[in-house]
N, CA, C and O of each residue as an XYZ file, in Angstrom:
284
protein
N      -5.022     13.056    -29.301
C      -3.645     12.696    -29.095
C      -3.580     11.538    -28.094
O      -4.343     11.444    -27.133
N      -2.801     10.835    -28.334
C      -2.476      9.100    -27.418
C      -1.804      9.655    -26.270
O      -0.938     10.478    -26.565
N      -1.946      9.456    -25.193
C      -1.385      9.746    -23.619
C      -0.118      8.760    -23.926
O      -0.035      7.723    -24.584
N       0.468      9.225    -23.464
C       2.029      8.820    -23.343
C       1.727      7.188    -22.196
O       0.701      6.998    -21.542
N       2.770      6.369    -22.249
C       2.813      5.288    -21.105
C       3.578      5.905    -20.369
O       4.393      6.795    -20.611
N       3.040      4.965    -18.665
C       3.764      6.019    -17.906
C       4.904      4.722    -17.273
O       4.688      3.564    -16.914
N       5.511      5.121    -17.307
C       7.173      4.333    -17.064
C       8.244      5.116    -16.387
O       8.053      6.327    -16.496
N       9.029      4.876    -15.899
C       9.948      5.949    -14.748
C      10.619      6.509    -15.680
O      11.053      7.604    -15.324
N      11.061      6.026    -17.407
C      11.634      7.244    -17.917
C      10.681      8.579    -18.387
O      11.247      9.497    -18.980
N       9.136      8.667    -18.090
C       8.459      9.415    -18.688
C       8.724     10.821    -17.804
O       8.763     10.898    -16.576
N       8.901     11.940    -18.803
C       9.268     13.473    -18.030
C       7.959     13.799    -17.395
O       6.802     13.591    -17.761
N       8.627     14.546    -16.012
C       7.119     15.162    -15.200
C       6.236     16.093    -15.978
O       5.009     15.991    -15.962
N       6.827     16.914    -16.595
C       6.157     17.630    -17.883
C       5.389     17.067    -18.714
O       4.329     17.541    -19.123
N       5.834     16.091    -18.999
C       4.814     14.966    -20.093
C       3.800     14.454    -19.140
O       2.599     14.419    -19.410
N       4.395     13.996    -17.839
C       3.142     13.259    -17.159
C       2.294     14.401    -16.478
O       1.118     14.095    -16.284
N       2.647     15.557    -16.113
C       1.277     16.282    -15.484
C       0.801     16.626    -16.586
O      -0.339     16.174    -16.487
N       0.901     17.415    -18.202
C       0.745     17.536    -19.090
C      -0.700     16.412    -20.035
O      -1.610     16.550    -20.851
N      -0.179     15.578    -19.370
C      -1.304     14.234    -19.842
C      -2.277     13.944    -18.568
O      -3.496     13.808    -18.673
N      -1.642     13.879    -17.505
C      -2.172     13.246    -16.499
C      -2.154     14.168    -15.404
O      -1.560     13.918    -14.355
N      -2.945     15.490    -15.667
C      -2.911     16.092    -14.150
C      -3.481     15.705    -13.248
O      -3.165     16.384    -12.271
N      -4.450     14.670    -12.909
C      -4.223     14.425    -11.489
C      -3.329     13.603    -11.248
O      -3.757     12.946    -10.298
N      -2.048     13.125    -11.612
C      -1.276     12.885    -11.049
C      -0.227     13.328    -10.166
O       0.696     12.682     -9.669
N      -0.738     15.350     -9.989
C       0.234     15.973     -9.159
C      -0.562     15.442     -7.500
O       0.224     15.103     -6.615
N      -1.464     15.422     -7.318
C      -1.898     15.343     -5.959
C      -0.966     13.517     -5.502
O      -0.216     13.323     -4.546
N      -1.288     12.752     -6.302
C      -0.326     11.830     -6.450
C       0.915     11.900     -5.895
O       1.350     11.256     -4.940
N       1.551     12.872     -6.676
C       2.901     12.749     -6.227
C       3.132     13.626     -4.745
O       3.919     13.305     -3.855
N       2.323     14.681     -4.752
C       2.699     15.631     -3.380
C       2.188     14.408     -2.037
O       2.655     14.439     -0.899
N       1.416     13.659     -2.400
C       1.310     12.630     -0.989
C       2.195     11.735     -1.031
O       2.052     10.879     -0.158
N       3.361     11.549     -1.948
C       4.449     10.787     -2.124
C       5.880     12.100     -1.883
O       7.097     12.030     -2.052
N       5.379     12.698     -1.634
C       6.847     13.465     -1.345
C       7.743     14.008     -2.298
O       8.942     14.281     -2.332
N       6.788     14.073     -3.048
C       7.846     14.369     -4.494
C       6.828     15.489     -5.130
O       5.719     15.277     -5.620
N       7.577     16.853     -4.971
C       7.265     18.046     -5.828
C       6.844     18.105     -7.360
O       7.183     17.393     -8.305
N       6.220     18.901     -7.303
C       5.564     19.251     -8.907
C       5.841     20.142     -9.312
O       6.284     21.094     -8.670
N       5.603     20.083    -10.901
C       5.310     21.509    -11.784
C       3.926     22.221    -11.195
O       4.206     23.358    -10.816
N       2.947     22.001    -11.059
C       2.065     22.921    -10.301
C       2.001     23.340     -9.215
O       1.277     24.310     -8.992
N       2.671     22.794     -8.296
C       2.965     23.162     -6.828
C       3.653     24.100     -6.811
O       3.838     24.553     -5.682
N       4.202     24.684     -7.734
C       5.211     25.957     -7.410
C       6.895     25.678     -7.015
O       7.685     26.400     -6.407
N       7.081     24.248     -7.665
C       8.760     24.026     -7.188
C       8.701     23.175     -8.898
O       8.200     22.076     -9.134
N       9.394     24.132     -9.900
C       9.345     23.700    -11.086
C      10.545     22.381    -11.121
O      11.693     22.686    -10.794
N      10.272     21.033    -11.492
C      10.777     19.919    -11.809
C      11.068     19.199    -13.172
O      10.144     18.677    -13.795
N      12.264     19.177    -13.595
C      12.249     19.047    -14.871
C      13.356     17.874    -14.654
O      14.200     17.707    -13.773
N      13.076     17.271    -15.592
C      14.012     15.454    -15.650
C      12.716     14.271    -15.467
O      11.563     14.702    -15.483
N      12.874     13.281    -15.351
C      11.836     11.821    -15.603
C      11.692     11.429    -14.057
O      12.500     11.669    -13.160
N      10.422     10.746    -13.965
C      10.118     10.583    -12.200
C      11.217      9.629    -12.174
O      11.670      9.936    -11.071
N      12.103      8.536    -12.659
C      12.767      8.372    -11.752
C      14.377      9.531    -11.466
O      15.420      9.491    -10.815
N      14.006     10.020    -11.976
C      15.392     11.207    -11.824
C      14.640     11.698    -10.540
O      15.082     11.323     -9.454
N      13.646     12.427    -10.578
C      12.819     13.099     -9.320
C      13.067     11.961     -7.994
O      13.725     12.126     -6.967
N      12.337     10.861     -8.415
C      12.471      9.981     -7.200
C      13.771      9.511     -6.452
O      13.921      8.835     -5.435
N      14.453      9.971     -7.117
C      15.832      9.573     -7.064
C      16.598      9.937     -6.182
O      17.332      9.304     -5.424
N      16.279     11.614     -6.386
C      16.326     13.157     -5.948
C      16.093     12.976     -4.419
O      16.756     13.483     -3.514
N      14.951     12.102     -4.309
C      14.633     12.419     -2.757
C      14.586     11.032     -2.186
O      13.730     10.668     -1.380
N      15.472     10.341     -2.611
C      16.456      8.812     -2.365
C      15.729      7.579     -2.248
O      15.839      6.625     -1.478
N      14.749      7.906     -3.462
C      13.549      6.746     -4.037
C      15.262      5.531     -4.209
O      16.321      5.838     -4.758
N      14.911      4.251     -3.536
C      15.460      3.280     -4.339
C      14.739      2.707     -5.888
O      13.555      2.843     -6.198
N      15.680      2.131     -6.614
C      14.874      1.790     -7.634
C      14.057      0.750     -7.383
O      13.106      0.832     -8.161
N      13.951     -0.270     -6.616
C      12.270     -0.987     -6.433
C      11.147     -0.027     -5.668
O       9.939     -0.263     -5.688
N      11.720      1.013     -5.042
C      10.884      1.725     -4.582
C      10.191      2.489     -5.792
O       8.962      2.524     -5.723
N      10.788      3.115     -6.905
C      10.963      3.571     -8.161
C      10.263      2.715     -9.067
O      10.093      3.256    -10.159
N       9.679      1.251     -8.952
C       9.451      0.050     -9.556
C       7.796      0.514     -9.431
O       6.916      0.838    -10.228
N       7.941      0.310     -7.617
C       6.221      0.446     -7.465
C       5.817      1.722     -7.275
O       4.623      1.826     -7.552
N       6.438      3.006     -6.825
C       5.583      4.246     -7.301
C       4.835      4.192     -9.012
O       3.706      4.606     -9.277
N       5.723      3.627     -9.915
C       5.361      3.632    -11.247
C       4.220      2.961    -11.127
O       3.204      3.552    -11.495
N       4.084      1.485    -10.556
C       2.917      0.901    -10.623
C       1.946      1.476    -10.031
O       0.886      1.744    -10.597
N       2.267      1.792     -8.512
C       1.047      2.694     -8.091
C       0.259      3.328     -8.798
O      -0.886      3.031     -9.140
N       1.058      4.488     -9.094
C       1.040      5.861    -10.446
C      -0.032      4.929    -11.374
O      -1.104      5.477    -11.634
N       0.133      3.888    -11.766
C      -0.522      3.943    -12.956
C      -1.791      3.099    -12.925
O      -2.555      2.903    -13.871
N      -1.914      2.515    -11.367
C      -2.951      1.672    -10.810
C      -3.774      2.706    -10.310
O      -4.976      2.526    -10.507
N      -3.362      4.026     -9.552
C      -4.243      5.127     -9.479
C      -5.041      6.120    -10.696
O      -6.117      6.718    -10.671
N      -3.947      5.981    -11.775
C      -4.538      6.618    -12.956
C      -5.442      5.889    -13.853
O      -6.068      6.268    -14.843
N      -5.339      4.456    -13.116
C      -5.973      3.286    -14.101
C      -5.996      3.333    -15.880
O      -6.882      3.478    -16.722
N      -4.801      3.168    -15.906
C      -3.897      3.367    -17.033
C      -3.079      1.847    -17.257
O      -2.244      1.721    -18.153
C-alpha cells in the first residue's frame, strides 16, 4: 500500500497509521497522540491549531514532519 503524503490536511490516524514514528515527533512538539493515551481525531493542522500553531508555524511543522520522516 502507497503511504499517504503528508500535508497539514492529512488525519493523525492516517499519519501514525503510516508513519508511527511520527508520534515521538509530535509529543516533542507539544502536540498529543493517538498512542499516548489522549485520543486525537481531525488533520494536524486542526491539532496544531488546537494548541495555537499559527499557520506558518503549521507550514514548517509539516516540513519538519516530513524532513524527519524523510519523505
Amino acid at each position: 500500500m502507497k503511504k499517504p503524503e503528508i500535508t497539514p490536511g492529512i488525519t493523525i490516524e492516517e499519519l501514525i497509521d503510516h508513519f508511527p514514528e511520527a508520534n515521538a515527533f509530535l509529543i516533542k512538539r507539544g502536540l498529543p497522540c493517538i498512542i499516548c493515551g489522549e485520543p486525537v481525531w481531525g488533520t494536524l493542522a486542526e491539532l496544531a491549531r488546537d494548541k495555537k500553531f499559527t499557520e506558518d508555524e503549521i507550514a514548517q511543522l509539516t516540513a519538519d514532519l516530513k524532513a524527519h520522516l524523510s519523505v
